[in-house]
C-alpha positions in Angstrom: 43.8 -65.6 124.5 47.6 -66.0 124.8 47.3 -64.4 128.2 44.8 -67.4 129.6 47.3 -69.9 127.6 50.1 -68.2 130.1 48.3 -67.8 132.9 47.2 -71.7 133.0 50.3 -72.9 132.5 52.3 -70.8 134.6 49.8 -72.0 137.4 51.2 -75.4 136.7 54.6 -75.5 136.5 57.7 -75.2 138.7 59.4 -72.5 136.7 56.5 -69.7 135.1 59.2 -67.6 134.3 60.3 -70.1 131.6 57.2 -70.4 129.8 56.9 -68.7 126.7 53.4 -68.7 124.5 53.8 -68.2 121.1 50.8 -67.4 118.7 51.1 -68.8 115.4 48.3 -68.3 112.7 47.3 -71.2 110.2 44.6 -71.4 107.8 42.2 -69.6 110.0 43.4 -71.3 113.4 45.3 -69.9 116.1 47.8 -71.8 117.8 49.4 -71.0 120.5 53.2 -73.1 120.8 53.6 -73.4 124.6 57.3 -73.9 125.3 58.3 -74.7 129.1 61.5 -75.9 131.3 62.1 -79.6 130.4 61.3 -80.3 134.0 58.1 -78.9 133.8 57.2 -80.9 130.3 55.6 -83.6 132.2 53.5 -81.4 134.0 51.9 -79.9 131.5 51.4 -82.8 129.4 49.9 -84.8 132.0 49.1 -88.4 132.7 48.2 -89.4 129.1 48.2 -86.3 128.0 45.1 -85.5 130.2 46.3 -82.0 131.4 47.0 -80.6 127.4 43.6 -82.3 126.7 42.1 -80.1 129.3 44.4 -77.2 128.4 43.5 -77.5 125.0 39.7 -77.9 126.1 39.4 -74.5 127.6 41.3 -72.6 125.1 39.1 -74.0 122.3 36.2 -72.9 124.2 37.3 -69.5 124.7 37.7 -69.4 121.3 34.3 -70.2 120.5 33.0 -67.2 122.4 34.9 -65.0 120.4 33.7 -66.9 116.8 37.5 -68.1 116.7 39.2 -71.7 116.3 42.4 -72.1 118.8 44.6 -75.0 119.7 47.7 -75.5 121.7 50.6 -77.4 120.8 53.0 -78.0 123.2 56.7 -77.6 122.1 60.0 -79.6 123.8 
């Protein structure tokens, strides 16, 4: 999973070699802290947030597959 999280947003950005996923585990969720250039914030945040919605969207249902609950959270 953290490898799709990197591989999405690395496809995004300006600067892949900056990002930096970061799995954190809480009360049975996975979620994975994105951290990227601050140039690169607004790209992967999107127009209303519409790009970490989708971001989000896909990880959660990759999750599913597995039987496991996932979010991202993306860090300044």
């Amino acid at each position: 999973m953290q490898q799709l999280v990197e591989y999405l947003v690395e496809a995004i950005v300006d600067e892949p070699e900056a990002v930096q996923v970061t799995p954190v585990e809480h009360d049975g969720m996975t979620i994975y802290q994105v951290e990227v250039a601050q140039a690169d914030l607004g790209k992967v945040i999107g127009r209303h947030g519409r790009t970490a919605d989708a971001l989000r969207t896909v990880v959660n249902a990759a999750a599913k597959k597995r039987n496991k609950h996932a979010t991202v959270d993306i860090i300044s």
